[in-house]
N, C-alpha and C positions, 0 to 999 in steps of 0.2 A: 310482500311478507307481512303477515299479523303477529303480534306477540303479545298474548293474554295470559296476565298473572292470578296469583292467589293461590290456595290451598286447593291441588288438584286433585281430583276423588277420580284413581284406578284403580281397577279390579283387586280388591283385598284391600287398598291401603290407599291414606291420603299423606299426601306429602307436599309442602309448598314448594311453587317453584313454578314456569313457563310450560306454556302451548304454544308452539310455533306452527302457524300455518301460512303456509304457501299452496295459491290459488283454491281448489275445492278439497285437498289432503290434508292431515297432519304432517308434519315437518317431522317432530320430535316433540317429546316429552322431557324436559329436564326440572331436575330438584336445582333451588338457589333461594337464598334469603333475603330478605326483603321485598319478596313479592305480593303484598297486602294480605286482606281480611277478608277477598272475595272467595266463592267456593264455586268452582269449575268441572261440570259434571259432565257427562254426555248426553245428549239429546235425548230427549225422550222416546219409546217406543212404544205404542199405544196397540194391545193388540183387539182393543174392544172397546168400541164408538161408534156412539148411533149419533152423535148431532152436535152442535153447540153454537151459541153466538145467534140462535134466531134459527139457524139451518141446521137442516138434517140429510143423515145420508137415506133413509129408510123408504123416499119416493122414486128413487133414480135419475131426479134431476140435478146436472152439472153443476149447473151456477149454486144451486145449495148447498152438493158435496165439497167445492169451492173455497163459498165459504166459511162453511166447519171446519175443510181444515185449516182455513188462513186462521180462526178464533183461536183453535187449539196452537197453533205454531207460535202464536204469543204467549203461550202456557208454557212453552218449551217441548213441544211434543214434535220433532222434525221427523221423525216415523210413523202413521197411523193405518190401521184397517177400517175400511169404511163398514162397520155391519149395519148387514139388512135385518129384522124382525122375519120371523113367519108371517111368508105374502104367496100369493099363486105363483105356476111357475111363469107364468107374463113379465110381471112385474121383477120376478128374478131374474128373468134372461135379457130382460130391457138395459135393468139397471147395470147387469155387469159389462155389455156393449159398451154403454154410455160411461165408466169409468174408465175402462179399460183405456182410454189416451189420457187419462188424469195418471192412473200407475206409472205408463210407459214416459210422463213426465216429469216423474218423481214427486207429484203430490200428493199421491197417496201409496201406503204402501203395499195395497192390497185389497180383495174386497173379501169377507166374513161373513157368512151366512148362517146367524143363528136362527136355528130352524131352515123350514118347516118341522122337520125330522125329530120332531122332543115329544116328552111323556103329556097327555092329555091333563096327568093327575099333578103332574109339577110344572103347566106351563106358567103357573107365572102371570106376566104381564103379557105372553103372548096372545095373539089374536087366535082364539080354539079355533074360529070359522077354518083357519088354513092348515092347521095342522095334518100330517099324513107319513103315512110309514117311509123309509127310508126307498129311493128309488135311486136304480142303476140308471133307467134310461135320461131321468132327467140332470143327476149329476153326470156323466158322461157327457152331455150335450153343454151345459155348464161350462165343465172344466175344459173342454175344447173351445168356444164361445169366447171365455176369457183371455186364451194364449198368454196363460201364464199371469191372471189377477185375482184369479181363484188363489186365496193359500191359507182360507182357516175354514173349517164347517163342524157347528157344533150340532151333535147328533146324541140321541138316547140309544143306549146300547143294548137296553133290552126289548129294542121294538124287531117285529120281523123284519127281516135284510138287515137290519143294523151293522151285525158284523161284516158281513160282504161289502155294504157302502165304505166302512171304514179301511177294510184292505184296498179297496181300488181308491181309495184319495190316498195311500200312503204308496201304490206304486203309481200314483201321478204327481208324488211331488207336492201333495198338497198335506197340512196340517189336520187331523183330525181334533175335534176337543169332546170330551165324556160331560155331557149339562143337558138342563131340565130334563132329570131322570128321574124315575122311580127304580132303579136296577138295586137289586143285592150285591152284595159287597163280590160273589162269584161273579157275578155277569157285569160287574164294573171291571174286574180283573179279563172277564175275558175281553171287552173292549178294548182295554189296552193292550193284551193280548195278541188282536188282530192289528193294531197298529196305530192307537189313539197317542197323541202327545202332549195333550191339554185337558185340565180339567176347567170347563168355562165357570167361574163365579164359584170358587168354593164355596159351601154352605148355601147359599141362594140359588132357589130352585131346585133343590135336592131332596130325598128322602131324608130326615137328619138321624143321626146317628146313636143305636143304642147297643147295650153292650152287650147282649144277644143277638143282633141283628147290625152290625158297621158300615155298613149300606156303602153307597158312591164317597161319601167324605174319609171313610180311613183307608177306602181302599182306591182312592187316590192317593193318599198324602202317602202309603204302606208302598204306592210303585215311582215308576221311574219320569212321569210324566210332568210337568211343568200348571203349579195349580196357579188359576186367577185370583187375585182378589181386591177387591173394592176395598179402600181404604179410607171410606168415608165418614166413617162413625156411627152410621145410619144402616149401611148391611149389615156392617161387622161389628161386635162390639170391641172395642182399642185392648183388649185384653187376648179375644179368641183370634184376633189379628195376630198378633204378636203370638201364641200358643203354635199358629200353624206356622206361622215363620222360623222357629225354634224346631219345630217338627219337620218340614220342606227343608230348610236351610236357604239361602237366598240364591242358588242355582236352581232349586224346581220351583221359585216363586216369582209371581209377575204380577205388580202393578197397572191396574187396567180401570178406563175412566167408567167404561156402562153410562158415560154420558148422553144426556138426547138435548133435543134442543134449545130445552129450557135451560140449557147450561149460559152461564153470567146474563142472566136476563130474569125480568122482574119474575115476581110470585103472578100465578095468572093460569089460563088453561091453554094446554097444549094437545100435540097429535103424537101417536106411535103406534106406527100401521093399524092406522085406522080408528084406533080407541081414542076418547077420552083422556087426556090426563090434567091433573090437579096439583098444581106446585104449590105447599106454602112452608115456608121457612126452610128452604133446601130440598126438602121432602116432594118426590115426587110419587104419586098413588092414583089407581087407574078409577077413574069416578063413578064405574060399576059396579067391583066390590072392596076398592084400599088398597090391594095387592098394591107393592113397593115396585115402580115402573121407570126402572134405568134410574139413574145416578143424575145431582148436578154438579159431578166431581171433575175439576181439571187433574193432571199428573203432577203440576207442581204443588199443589194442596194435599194430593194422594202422596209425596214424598213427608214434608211437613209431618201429616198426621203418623205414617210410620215411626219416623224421629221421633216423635212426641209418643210414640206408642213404644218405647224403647229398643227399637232395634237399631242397629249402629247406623254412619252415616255410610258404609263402604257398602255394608250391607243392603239397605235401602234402593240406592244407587243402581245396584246390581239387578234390582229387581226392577226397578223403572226403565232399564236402559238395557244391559249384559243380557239377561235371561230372557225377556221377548223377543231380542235380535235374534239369539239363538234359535227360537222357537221356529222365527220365519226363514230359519238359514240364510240369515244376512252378519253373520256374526264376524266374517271378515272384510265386511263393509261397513259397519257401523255398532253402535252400542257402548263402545270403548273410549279413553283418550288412548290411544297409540298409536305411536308413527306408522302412516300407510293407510292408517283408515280415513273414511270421508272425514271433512272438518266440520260437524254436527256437534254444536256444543254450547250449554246451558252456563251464564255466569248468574252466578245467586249472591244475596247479600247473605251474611253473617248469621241473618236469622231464616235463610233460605227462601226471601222470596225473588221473582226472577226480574235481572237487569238488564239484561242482555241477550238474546237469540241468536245464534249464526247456524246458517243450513247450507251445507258445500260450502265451506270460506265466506259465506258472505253475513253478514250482522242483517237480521230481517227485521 
């Protein structure tokens, strides 16, 4: 039996008081005084990571996937999806083989395939060489492949099949996300329509938004879907952060790192499926034309800067942990402090940075 004090942050509210855990569950949750100045969150849940610590998920190799996520688990992220970049279907059907006994281990949570399936005119930092319309044959062969580590695919909604891809991952159980699109704010609606429940990287990668034309950002934040966003300072500016969070509410929003592997490692040049990339001062930019090329954001920094961007701490919380468990329908296994769930659970010093890790009962 474990028992971790401090000011515990559940769903809506924080109250001081004890976590009691026994072996890999919560025990209970109790209020009681005197239980210090630490602040006891739940695990992080990461539903968008390409790398960090020197490794990346984006080649399908194990030992790298590994160790991104041992680096991130020291951030407090005890939940993560490994995303691939737009790559051939080789390299996609490799890579999820070769994960697939990493999920069934519980090191990772999943694997996340952004792209191939996004807008040419909004890829971004994608690799254009790979990009291609949405195909049934190849996600079907995928999502069987997997056995179940298939559970996120971001896909543009106004490409041909789009809609079709989207239906058939939402009756296999898999997550759809609406990113790097060019759609109108109609064909964003009909996405989610068909059965989208994510929007990948609000604002990033998107058409942006005018008020003749609302394009994919209002008419995500207008439906029912679960938006991402980078809380780096660097996508978002700390104000239109905090704008969508007030708008979403902290049940359709989720904190996500968009890390690659220049995450906590020096300024210097890196890979991401294949390109170039250029880090200095946090900033990562693809050395062909600047474009802004994934994040070197951990989730406990991504909490931090929300706080600091004024949203409350239950709030925040909810979005780094509550609302992407839900996303991946793990929400009554993890996300929460509450008696019965795994015992995933983040202790933070007073000014939130992290002291502590435990992942199933055990302090990692």
């Amino acid at each position: 039996m474990t028992r971790i004090g401090g000011r515990i942050v559940r769903p809506g509210a924080v109250v001081e008081g004890y976590v009691e855990v026994d072996g890999p569950v919560i025990l209970s949750v109790e209020a009681a005084g005197g239980a210090g100045d630490d602040i006891v969150v739940p695990g992080f849940v990461d539903l968008h990571c390409h790398g960090g610590g020197g490794h990346t998920f984006t080649t399908g190799d194990v030992e790298s996937a590994r160790g991104a996520a041992t680096f991130h688990l020291g951030h407090g992220t005890t939940t993560m999806l490994a995303s691939l970049v737009s790559s051939s279907f080789e390299l996609m059907r490799d890579a999820t083989v070769a994960y697939r006994p990493l999920v069934e281990a519980g090191i990772l949570g999943g694997v996340h395939y952004e792209g191939p399936y996004l807008s040419g005119v909004r890829c971004g930092a994608q690799n254009p060489e790979f990009l291609r319309d949405p195909s049934l044959d190849e996600l079907t062969a995928l999502v069987k492949l997997g056995e179940g580590a298939v559970r996120l695919v971001t896909i543009a909604p106004e490409l041909p099949g789009a809609l079709e891809a989207i239906a058939f991952l939402r009756e296999q159980g898999v997550a759809a996300a609406v990113g790097h699109t060019d759609a109108t704010y109609e064909q964003t609606l009909a996405g989610v329509e068909a059965g989208a429940t994510v929007g990948t990287h609000l604002f990033n990668g998107m058409r942006p938004p005018h008020h003749r034309e609302p394009g994919p950002v209002v008419g995500l934040l207008a439906s029912p879907v679960v938006c991402e966003l980078i809380a780096d300072n660097i996508h978002l500016h700390p104000g239109m952060l905090a704008f969508a969070v007030r708008t979403a509410g902290p049940d359709k929003a989720a904190l996500i790192t968009d890390a690659i592997e220049a995450t906590g490692m020096a300024d210097g040049t890196y890979d991401l499926g294949g390109q170039q990339v250029v880090v200095a001062d946090r900033v990562a930019r693809l050395a062909r034309d600047g474009s802004i090329a994934g994040s070197t954001l951990t989730m406990d920094q991504a909490l931090r800067n929300t706080v600091t961007a004024g949203v409350g701490l239950a709030e925040a919380v909810a979005m780094a942990s509550t609302t992407p468990a839900r996303v991946l329908g793990l929400g009554d296994q993890v996300g929460a402090l509450e008696a019965g769930l795994r015992a995933d659970l983040v202790v933070l010093s007073p000014d939130l940075r992290v002291k502590r890790v435990m992942r199933s009962g055990r302090w990692v």
